[in-house]
BAMI-364846 format. One record per residue: residue number from 1; x, y, z of N, C-alpha, C in turn. Coordinates in steps of 0.001 Angstrom, whole numbers, plus 500000, padded with zeros to 6 digits. Last residue first. Example, Ala and Ser with C-alpha at 12.3 -4.5 7.8 and 13.67 -1.06 7.14 Angstrom:
n;n.c1;n.c2;n.c3;ca.c1;ca.c2;ca.c3;c.c1;c.c2;c.c3
2;512850;497750;507080;513670;498940;507140;512900;500030;507870
1;513190;494310;507800;512300;495500;507800;513200;496700;507800
END
This chain:
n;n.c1;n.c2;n.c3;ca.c1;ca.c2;ca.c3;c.c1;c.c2;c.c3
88;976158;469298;649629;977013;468666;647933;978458;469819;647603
87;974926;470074;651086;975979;468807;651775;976747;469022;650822
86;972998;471870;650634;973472;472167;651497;975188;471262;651830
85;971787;470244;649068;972416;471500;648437;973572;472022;649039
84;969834;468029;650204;970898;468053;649174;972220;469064;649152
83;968461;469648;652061;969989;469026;652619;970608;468760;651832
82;966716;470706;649697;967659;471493;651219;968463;470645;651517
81;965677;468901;649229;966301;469403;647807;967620;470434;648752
80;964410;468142;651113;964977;466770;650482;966035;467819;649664
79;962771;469825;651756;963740;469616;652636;964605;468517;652346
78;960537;469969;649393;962170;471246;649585;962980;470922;650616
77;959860;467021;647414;960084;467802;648736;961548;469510;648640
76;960984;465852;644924;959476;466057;645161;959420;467197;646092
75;963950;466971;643085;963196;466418;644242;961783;466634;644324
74;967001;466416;640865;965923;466622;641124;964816;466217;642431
73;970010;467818;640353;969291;466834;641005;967929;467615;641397
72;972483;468654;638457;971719;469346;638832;970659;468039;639526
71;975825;470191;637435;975037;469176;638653;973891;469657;639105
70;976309;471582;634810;975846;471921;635977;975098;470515;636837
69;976865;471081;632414;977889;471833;633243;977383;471753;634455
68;974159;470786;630822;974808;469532;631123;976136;469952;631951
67;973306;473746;630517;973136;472794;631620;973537;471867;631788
66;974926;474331;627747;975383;474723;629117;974833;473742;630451
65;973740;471677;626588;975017;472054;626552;975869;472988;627932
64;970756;470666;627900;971145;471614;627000;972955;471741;626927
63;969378;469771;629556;969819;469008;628911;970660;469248;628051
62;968034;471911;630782;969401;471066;631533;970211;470095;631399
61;966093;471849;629588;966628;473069;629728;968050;472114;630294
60;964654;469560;629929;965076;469701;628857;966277;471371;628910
59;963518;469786;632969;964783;468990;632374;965276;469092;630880
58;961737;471716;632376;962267;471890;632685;963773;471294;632806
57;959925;469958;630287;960436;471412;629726;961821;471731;630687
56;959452;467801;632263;960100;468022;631073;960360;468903;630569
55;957719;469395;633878;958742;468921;634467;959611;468581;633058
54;955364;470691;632387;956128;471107;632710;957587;470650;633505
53;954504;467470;631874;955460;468780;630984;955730;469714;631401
52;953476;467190;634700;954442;466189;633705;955129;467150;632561
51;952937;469057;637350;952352;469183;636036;953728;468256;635407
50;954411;469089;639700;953581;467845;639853;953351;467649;638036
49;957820;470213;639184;956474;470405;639448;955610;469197;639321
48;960904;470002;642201;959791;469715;640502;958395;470190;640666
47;963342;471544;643197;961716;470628;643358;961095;470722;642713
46;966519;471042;642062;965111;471546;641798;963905;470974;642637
45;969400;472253;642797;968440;471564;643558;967148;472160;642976
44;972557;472663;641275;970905;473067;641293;970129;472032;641811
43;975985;473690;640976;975163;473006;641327;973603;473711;641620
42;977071;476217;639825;977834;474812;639448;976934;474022;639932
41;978441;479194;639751;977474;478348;639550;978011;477344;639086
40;981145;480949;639231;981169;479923;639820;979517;479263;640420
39;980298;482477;636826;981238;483467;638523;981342;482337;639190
38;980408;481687;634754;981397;482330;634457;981680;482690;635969
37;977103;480742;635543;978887;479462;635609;980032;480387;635467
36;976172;482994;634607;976603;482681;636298;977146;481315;636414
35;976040;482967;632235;977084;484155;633154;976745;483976;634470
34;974567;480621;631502;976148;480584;631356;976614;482013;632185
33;971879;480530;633223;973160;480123;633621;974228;480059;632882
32;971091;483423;631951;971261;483114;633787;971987;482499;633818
31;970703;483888;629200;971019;485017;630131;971369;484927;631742
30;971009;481380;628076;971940;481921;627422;972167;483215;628570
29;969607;479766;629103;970546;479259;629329;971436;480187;628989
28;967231;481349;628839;967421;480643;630215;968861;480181;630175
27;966538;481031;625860;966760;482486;626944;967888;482107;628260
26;966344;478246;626013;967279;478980;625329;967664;480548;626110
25;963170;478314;627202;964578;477571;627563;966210;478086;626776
24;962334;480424;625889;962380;480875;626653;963390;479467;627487
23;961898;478404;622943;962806;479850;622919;963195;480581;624031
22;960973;475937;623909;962334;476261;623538;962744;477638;623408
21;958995;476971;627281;959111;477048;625599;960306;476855;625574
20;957821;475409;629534;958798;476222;629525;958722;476117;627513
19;954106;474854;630609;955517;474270;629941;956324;475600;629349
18;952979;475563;633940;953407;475671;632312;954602;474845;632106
17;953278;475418;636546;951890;475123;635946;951779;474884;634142
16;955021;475644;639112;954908;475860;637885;953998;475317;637311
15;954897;474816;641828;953939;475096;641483;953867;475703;639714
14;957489;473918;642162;956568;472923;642499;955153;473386;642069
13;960046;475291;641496;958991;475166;640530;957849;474345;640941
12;962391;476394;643593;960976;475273;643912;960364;475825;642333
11;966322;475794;643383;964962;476285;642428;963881;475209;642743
10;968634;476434;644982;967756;475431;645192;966496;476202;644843
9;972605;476491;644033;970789;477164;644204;969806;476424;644099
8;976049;477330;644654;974745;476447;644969;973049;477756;645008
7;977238;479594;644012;978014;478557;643981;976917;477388;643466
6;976960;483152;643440;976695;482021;643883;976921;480431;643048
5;978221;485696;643656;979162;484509;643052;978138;483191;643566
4;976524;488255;644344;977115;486814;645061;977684;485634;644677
3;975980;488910;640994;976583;489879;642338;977370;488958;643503
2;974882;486427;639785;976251;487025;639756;977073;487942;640527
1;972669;486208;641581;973632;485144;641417;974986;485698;640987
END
């Protein structure tokens, strides 16, 4: 992401199986997305996972100060989360 200034990214967790910890949500915000908002990250297409906490762990990460920076929309499907990404 930082090498490619990437702009747009479409994260499948559909099979995540765990819940994300506060200390490894924290990680998450502090080592991926604030130095890749610094190169122009700005939008996230997730496909969720079926597991209920783990889908919360994951929105809780994005709830976070840095993630509230980031347009981020959620989907069941990857071709739903694909044209999203693609248009926005």
């Amino acid at each position: 992401m930082l090498d490619q200034k990437t702009e747009k990214v479409l994260g499948n967790i559909k099979e995540l199986g765990f819940v994300v910890s506060p200390e490894a949500q924290e990680w998450m915000n502090e080592h991926i997305f604030a130095p890749a908002m610094e190169v122009g990250f700005s939008k996230l297409a997730v496909v969720m996972s079926t597991e209920f906490l783990a889908q919360l762990s994951i929105e809780q990460v994005m709830e976070e100060e840095v993630g509230q920076q980031i347009t981020t929309k959620y989907f069941d499907e990857i071709e739903e989360a694909r044209e999203w990404i693609m248009n926005v």
